[in-house]
DORODO-936704 format. One line per 4 residues: number of its first residue (from 1); their letters; for each residue x, y, z of C-alpha. Coordinates in Angstrom, 1 decimal. Layout:
% residues N
NUM) a) X/Y/Z; ...
% end
This chain:
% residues 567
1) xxxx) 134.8/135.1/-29.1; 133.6/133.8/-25.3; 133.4/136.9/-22.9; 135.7/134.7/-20.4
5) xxxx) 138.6/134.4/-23.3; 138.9/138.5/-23.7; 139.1/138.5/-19.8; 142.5/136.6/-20.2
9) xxxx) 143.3/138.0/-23.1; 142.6/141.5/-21.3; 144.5/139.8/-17.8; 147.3/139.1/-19.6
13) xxxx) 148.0/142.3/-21.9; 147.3/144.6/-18.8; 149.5/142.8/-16.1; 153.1/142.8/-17.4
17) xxxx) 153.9/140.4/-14.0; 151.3/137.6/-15.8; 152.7/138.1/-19.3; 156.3/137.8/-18.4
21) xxxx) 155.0/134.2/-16.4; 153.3/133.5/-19.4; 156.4/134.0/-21.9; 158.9/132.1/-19.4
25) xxxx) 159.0/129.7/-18.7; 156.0/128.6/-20.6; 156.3/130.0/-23.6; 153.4/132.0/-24.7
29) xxxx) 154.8/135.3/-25.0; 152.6/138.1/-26.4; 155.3/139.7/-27.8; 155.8/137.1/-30.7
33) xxxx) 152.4/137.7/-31.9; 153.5/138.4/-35.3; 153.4/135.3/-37.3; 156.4/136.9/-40.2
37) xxxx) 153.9/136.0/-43.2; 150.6/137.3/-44.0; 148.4/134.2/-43.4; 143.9/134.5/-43.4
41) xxxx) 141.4/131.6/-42.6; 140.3/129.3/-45.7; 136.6/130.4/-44.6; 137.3/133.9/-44.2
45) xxxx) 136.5/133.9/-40.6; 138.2/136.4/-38.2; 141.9/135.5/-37.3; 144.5/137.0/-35.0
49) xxxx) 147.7/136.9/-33.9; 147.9/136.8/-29.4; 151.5/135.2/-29.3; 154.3/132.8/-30.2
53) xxxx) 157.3/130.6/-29.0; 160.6/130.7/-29.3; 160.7/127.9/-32.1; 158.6/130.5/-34.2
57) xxxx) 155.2/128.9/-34.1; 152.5/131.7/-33.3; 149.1/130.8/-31.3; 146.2/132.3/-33.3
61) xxxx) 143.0/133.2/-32.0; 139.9/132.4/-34.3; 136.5/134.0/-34.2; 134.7/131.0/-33.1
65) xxxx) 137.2/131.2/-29.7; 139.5/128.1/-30.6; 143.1/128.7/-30.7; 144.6/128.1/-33.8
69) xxxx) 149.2/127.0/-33.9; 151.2/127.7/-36.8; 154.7/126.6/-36.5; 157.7/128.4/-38.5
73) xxxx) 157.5/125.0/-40.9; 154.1/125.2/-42.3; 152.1/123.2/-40.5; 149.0/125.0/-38.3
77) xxxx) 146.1/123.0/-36.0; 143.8/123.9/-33.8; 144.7/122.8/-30.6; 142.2/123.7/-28.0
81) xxxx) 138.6/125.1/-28.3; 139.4/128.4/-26.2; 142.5/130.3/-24.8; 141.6/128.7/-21.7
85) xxxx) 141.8/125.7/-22.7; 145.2/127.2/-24.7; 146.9/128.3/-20.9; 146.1/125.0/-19.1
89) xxxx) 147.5/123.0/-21.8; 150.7/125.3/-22.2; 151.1/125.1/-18.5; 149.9/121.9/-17.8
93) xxxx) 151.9/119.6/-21.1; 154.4/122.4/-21.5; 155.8/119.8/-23.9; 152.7/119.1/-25.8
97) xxxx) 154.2/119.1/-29.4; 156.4/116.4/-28.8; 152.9/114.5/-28.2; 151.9/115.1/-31.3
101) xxxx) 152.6/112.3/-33.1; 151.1/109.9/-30.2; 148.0/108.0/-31.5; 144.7/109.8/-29.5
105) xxxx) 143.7/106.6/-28.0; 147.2/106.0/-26.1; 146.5/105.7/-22.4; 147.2/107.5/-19.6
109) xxxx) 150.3/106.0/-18.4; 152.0/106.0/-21.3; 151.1/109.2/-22.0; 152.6/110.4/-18.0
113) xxxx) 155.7/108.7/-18.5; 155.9/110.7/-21.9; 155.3/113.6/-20.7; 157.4/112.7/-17.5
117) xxxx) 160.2/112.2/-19.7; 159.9/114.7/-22.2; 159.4/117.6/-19.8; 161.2/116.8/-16.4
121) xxxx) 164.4/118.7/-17.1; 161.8/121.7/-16.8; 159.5/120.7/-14.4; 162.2/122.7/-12.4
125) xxxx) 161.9/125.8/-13.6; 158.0/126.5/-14.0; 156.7/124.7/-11.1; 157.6/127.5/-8.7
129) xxxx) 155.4/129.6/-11.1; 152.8/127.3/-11.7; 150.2/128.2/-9.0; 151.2/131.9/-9.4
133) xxxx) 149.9/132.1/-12.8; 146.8/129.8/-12.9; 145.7/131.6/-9.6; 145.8/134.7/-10.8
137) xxxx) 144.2/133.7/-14.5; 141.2/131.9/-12.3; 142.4/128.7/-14.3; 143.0/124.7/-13.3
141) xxxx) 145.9/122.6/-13.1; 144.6/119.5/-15.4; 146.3/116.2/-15.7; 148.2/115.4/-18.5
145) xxxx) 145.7/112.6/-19.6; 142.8/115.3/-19.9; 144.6/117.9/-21.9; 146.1/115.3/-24.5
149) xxxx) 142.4/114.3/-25.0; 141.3/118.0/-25.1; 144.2/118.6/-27.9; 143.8/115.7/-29.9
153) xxxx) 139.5/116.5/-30.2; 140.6/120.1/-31.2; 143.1/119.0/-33.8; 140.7/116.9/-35.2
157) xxxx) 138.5/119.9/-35.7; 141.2/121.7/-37.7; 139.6/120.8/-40.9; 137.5/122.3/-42.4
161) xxxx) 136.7/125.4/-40.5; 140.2/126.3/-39.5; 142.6/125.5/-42.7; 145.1/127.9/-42.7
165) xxxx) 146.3/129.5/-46.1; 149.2/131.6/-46.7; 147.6/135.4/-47.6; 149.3/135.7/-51.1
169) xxxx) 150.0/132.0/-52.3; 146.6/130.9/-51.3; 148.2/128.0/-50.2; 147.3/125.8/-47.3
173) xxxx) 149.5/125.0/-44.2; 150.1/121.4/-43.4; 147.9/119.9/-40.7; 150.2/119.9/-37.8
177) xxxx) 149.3/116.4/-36.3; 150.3/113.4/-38.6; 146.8/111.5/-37.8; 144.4/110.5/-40.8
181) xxxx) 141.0/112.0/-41.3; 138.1/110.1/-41.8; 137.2/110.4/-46.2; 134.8/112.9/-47.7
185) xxxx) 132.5/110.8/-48.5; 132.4/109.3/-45.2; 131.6/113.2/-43.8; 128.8/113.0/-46.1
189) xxxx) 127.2/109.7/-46.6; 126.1/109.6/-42.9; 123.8/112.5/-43.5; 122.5/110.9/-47.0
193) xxxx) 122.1/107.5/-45.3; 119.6/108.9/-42.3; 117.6/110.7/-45.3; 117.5/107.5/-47.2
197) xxxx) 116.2/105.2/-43.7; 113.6/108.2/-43.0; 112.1/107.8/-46.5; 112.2/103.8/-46.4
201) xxxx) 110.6/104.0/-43.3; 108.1/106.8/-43.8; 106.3/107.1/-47.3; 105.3/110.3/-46.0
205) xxxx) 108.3/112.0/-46.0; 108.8/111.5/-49.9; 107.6/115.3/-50.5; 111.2/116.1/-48.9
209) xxxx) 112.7/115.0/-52.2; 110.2/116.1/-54.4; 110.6/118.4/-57.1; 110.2/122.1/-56.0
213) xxxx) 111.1/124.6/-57.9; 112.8/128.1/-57.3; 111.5/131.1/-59.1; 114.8/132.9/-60.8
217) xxxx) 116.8/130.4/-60.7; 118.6/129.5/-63.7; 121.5/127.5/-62.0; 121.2/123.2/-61.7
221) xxxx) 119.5/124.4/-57.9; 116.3/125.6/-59.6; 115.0/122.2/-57.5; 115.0/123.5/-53.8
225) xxxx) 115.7/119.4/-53.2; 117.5/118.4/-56.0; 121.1/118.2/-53.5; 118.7/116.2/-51.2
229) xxxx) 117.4/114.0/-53.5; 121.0/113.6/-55.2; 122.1/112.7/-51.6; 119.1/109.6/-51.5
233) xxxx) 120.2/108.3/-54.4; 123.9/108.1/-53.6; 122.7/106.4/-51.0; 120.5/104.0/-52.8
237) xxxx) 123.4/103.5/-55.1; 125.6/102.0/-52.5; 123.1/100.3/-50.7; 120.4/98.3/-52.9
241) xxxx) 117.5/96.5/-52.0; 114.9/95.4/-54.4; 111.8/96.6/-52.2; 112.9/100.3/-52.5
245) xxxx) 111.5/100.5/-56.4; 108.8/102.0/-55.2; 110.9/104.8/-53.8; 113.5/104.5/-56.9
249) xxxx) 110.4/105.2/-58.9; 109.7/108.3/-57.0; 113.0/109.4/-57.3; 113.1/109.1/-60.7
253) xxxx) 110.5/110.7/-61.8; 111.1/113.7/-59.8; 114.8/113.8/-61.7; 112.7/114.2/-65.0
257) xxxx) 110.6/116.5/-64.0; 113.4/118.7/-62.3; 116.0/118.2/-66.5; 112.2/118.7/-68.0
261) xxxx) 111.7/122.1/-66.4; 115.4/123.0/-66.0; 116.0/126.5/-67.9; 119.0/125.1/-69.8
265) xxxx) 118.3/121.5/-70.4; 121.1/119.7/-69.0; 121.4/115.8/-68.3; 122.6/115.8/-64.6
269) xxxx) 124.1/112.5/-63.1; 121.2/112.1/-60.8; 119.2/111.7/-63.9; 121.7/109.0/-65.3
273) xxxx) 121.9/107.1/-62.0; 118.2/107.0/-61.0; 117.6/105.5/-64.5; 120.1/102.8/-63.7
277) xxxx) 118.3/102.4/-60.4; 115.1/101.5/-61.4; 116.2/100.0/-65.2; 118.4/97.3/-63.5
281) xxxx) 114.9/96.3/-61.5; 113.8/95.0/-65.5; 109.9/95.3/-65.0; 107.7/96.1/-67.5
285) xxxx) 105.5/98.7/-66.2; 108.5/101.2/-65.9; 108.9/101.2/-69.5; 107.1/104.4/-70.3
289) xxxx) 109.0/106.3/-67.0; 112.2/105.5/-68.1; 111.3/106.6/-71.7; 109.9/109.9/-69.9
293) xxxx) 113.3/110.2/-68.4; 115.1/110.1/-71.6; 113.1/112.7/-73.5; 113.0/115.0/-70.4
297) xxxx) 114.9/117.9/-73.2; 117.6/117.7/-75.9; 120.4/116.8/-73.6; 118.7/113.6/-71.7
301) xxxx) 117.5/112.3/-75.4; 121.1/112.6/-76.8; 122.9/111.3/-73.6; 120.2/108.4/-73.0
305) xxxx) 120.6/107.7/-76.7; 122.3/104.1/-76.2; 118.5/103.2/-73.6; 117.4/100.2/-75.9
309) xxxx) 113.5/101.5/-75.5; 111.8/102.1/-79.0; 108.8/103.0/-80.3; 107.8/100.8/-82.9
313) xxxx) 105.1/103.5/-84.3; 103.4/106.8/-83.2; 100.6/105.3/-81.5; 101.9/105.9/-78.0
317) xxxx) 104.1/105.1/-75.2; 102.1/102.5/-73.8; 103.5/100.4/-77.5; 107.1/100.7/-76.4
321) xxxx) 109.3/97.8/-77.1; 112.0/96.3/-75.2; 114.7/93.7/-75.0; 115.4/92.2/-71.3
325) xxxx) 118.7/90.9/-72.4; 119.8/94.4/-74.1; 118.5/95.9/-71.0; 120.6/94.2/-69.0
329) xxxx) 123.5/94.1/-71.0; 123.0/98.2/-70.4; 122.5/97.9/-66.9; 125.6/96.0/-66.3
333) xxxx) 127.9/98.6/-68.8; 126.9/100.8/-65.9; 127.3/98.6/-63.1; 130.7/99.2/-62.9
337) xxxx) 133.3/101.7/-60.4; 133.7/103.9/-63.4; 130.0/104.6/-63.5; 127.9/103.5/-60.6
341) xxxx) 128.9/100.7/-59.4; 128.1/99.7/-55.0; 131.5/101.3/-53.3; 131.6/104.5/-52.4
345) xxxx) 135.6/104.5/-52.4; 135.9/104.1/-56.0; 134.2/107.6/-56.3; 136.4/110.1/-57.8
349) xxxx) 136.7/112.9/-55.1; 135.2/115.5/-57.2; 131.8/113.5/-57.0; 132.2/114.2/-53.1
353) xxxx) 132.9/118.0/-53.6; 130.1/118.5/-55.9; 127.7/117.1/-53.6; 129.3/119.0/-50.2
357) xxxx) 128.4/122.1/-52.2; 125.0/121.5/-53.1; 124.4/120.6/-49.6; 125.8/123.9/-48.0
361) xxxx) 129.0/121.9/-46.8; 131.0/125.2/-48.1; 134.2/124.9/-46.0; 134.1/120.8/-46.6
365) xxxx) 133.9/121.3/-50.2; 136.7/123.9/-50.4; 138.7/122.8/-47.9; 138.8/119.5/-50.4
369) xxxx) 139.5/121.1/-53.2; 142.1/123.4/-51.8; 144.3/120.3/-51.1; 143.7/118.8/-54.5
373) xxxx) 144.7/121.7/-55.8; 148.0/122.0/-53.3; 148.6/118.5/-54.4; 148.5/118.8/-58.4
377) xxxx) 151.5/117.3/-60.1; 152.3/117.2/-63.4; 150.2/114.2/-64.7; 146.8/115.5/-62.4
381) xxxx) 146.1/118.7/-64.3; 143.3/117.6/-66.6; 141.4/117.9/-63.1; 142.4/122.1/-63.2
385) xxxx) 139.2/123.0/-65.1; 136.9/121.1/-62.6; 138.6/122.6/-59.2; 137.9/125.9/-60.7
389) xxxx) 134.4/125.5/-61.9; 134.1/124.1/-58.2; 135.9/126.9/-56.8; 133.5/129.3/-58.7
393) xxxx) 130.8/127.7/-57.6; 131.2/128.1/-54.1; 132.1/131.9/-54.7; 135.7/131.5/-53.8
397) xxxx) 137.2/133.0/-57.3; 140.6/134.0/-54.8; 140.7/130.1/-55.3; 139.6/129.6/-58.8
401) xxxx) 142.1/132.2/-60.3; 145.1/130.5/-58.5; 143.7/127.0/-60.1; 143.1/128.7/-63.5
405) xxxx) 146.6/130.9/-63.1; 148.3/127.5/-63.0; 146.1/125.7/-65.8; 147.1/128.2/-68.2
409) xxxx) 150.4/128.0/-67.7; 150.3/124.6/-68.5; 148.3/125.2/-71.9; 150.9/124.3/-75.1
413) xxxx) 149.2/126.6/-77.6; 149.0/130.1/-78.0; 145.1/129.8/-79.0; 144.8/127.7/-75.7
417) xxxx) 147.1/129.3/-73.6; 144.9/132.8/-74.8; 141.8/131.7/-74.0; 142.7/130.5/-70.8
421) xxxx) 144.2/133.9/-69.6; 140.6/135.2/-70.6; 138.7/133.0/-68.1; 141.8/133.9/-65.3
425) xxxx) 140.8/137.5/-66.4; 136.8/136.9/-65.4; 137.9/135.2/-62.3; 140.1/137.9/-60.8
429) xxxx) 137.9/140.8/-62.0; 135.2/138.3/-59.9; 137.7/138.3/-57.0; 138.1/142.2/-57.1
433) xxxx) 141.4/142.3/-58.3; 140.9/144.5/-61.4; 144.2/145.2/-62.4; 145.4/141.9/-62.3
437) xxxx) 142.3/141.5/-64.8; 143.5/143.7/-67.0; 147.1/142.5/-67.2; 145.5/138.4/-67.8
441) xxxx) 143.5/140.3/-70.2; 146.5/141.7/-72.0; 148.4/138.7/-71.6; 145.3/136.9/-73.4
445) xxxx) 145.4/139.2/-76.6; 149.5/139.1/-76.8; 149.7/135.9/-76.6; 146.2/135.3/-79.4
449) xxxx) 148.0/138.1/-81.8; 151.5/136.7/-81.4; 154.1/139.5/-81.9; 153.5/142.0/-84.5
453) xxxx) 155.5/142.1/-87.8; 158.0/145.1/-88.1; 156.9/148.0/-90.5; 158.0/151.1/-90.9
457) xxxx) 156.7/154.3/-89.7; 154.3/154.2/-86.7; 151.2/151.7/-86.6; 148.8/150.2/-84.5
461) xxxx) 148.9/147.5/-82.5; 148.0/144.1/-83.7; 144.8/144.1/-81.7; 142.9/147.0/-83.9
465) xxxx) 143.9/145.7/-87.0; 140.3/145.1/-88.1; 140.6/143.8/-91.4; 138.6/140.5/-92.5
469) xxxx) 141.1/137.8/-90.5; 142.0/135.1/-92.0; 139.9/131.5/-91.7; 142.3/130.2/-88.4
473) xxxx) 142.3/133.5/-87.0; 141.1/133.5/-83.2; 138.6/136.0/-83.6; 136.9/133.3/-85.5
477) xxxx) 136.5/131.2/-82.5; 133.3/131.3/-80.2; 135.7/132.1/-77.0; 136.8/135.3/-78.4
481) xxxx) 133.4/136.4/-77.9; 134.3/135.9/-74.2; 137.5/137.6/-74.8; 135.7/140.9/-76.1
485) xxxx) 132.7/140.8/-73.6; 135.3/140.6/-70.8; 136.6/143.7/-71.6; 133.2/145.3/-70.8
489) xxxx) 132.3/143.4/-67.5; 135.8/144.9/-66.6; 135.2/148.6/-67.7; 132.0/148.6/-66.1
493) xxxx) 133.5/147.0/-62.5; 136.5/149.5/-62.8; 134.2/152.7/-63.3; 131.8/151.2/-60.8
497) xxxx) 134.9/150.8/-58.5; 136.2/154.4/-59.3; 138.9/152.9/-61.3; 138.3/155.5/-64.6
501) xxxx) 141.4/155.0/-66.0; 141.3/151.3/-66.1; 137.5/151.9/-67.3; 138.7/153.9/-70.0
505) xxxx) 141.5/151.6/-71.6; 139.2/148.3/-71.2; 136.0/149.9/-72.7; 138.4/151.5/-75.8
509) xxxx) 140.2/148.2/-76.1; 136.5/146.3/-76.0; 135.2/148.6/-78.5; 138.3/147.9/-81.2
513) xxxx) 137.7/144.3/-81.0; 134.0/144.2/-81.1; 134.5/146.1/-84.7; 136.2/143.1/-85.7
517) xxxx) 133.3/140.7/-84.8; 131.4/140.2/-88.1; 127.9/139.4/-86.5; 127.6/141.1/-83.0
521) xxxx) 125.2/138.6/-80.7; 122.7/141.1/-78.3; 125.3/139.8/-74.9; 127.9/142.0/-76.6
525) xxxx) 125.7/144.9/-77.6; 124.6/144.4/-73.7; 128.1/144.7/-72.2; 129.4/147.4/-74.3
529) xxxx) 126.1/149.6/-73.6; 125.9/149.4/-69.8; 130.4/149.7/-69.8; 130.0/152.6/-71.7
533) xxxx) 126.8/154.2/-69.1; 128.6/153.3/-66.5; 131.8/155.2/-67.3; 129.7/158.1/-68.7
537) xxxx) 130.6/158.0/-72.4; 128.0/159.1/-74.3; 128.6/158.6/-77.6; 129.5/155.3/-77.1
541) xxxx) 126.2/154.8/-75.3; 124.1/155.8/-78.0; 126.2/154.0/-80.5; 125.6/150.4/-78.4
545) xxxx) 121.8/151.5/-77.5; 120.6/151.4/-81.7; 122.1/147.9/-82.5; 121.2/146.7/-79.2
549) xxxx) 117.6/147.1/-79.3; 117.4/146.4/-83.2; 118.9/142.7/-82.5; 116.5/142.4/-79.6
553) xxxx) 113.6/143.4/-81.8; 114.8/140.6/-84.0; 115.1/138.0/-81.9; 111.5/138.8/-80.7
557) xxxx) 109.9/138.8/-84.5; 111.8/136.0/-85.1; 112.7/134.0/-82.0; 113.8/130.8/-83.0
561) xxxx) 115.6/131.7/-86.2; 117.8/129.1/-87.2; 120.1/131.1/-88.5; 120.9/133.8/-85.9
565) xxx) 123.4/134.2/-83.7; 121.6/135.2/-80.5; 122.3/135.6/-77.0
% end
């Protein structure tokens, strides 16, 4: 926060005389400072309440110095870039939200004779104060021209570093102008664009997106420029010209080598789209890259499987056969707005968040995602499991529980519905909240087992039954692997957290279930043995520790048995 905005801040709490000017007759009084509702910054950046109105709206100061309004209605917007700026526009357009709604470019005599009409019935009563106050605050008296300009720059600002959510919903505010923001990809593309001119310009600069790898990495960023590179083509994509092959080539070959060396295989839809790139130029001599493309690993051969390239023996890629006419028949399958076809606004949105991420745009890329999510209706929520791999992604799992808290609800079977509530479990253990963990966790097994059948006399519940379940039973499925092992991960965050109790029925719970898991896979032996360590139960320690290194010892004797079930 400037130095000069805690002056005024400091002015105006000390000086009752300035705070009661302030308050009446124009309407910042510091004694409505509390907004009635818990609300926090989508970022996470310092927020706090300095006053309010008497319509119920609350001015905010941010950390960054701008002055953030939230109105009793649930809209919020930042409105000037410093409290400063806040006091001359409160004193100066005493009537500034009625202005609102007026288009930023309106001009300055229609905007006088608004604000002549809208606030002359008050004029009155603050002018007499006027000179008084922005004397004493060291402050100017601006014309009502310069501070809509001023207001309407700041509002513009709102998103995406000032979004604000309601504290326990999660939910956004409305923006509190009704003026339309330029799209995500437009926020994006610019940058992409420059990179692309720089490299058409410059052969040079092709090292920039270059593959580069990142020691311990096992994420799709092992490539320190795959984002960049990923940028260039999306570029390339929507503006194509045949003399960038050259570059397309580069491109393209740096894609393979980045799926070639990635730790888990993977196709990636860079990959797919700098084939397209350079396959839709049809020469000859790029036969042998794109067929290097395709068997990059598994994943590229299986997903490039329809790439009419063939080898008609072993003697070599050099000997590959083509068809021109299939190859363009494949080319134009692909040239279309469902794949990649030349206009960015058929791009789905996720496309745009995905690449805001991988670029470090954090607050563009959740602020998008928070308002797809605040917009889901009943026919959008196939799009639930992508906002909250997104959300997860960027780190926000505050964000990626609500999503996931809201796809499971909307599951219609129990063995669906189960598995869901185990992933909601990950994601709030991930966001700290370990007893809501437990109680998804809960909810997950209830709802797997189903209610238990009556019997007499006292039993267990259904979740240590640990006879051999029948073939549909859950425990049969790979997710209740995920199920068990999230017991651990939470007894070992609850008894790192000082949380025994919790530790203690998670880790108990955990162990029951992994008894019913015919062949245990090392991850499981992993997270049982360091739960157990970390909530000091030594027994259980040393009964995880011996079939924990004996599976390890197998996997190394016999690492790529077929016929394991390994980590």
């Amino acid at each position: 926060m400037p130095r000069s905005d805690l002056r005024l801040l400091d002015l105006l709490r000390q000086s009752p005389r300035l705070a009661e000017l302030a308050a009446f007759p124009f309407d910042f009084d510091l004694c409505r400072a509390d907004h009635g509702e818990d609300v926090r910054l989508a970022s996470g950046a310092p927020l706090e309440g300095i006053a309010g109105d008497d319509t119920g709206g609350t001015y905010f100061l941010c950390g960054d110095g701008g002055v953030l309004y939230a109105d009793s209605e649930g809209y919020a917007g930042l409105i000037a870039e410093s409290l400063a700026d806040t006091l001359e526009l409160v004193t100066g357009l005493p009537g500034w939200r009625d202005h609102l709604h007026l288009q930023p470019e309106t001009g300055e005599e229609e905007l006088s004779a608004a604000a002549l009409e809208g606030e002359d019935s008050i004029r009155a009563s603050y002018a007499p104060y006027l000179d008084e106050l922005l004397t004493a605050l060291g402050l100017t008296l601006r014309p009502p021209a310069e501070l809509f300009a001023r207001m309407h720059r700041a509002l513009l600002r709102t998103e995406p570093d000032h979004v604000l959510l309601l504290a326990d919903e999660d939910s956004a505010y409305h923006l509190l102008d009704p003026h339309p923001r330029p799209p995500l990809q437009e926020a994006l593309l610019g940058a992409c664009q420059a990179d692309l001119a720089h490299l058409r310009a410059d052969r040079a600069a092709w090292p920039m997106v270059a593959f580069s790898p990142v020691s311990g990495r096992s994420d799709p960023e092992h490539d320190a420029n795959a984002a960049r590179r990923a940028g260039v083509l999306r570029a390339a994509q929507y503006d194509r010209r045949d003399t960038d092959l050259p570059l397309l080539r580069h491109l393209l070959d740096q894609e393979t080598r980045c799926r070639r060396e990635a730790p888990f295989g993977g196709m990636g839809e860079e990959l797919h789209l700098a084939v397209f790139l350079v396959a839709r130029c049809h020469c000859r001599e790029d036969l042998s890259r794109l067929y290097a493309a395709r068997c990059a690993n598994f994943d590229t051969w299986c997903a490039l499987s329809d790439l009419p390239l063939d080898r008609p023996d072993k003697s070599g890629e050099e000997h590959l056969h083509w068809d021109p006419e299939a190859l363009q028949a494949w080319v134009e399958a692909l040239d279309t707005p469902e794949w990649f076809g030349d206009d960015p606004n058929s791009e789905p949105v996720e496309t745009w968040v995905t690449l805001a991420r991988r670029q470090g745009r954090t607050e563009l890329a959740r602020t998008a995602l928070i308002r797809m999510l605040d917009d889901i209706g009943p026919g959008d929520t196939a799009e639930l499991p992508s906002i909250v791999s997104e959300f997860a992604a960027l780190g926000d799992f505050r964000q990626a529980s609500r999503a996931q808290r809201l796809y499971a609800s909307v599951q219609d079977t129990d063995l669906a519905r189960g598995f869901a509530y185990t992933r909601l479990s990950a994601l709030e253990r991930q966001a700290g909240d370990l007893d809501r963990a437990w109680t998804s966790l809960q909810r997950a097994l209830t709802t797997l087992d189903g209610p238990p059948s009556p019997k007499p006399g006292p039993r267990q519940p259904a979740l240590f039954d640990i006879e051999t379940p029948p073939a549909d039973d859950w425990r049969d499925k790979a997710e209740a692997l995920d199920l068990i092992e999230e017991h651990f991960l939470l007894a070992r965050s609850a008894a790192d957290s000082g949380n025994p109790a919790l530790a203690h029925q998670s880790l108990i719970t955990g162990t029951a279930l992994l008894d019913t898991v015919h062949r245990t896979p090392p991850a499981l032996y992993r997270a049982a043995h360091a739960a157990a360590r970390a909530f000091g139960d030594g027994d259980l320690t040393a009964r995880f520790a011996e079939p924990l290194a004996q599976e390890e010892q197998r996997i190394a004797e016999f690492p790529y048995d077929p016929g394991g079930n390994s980590d």
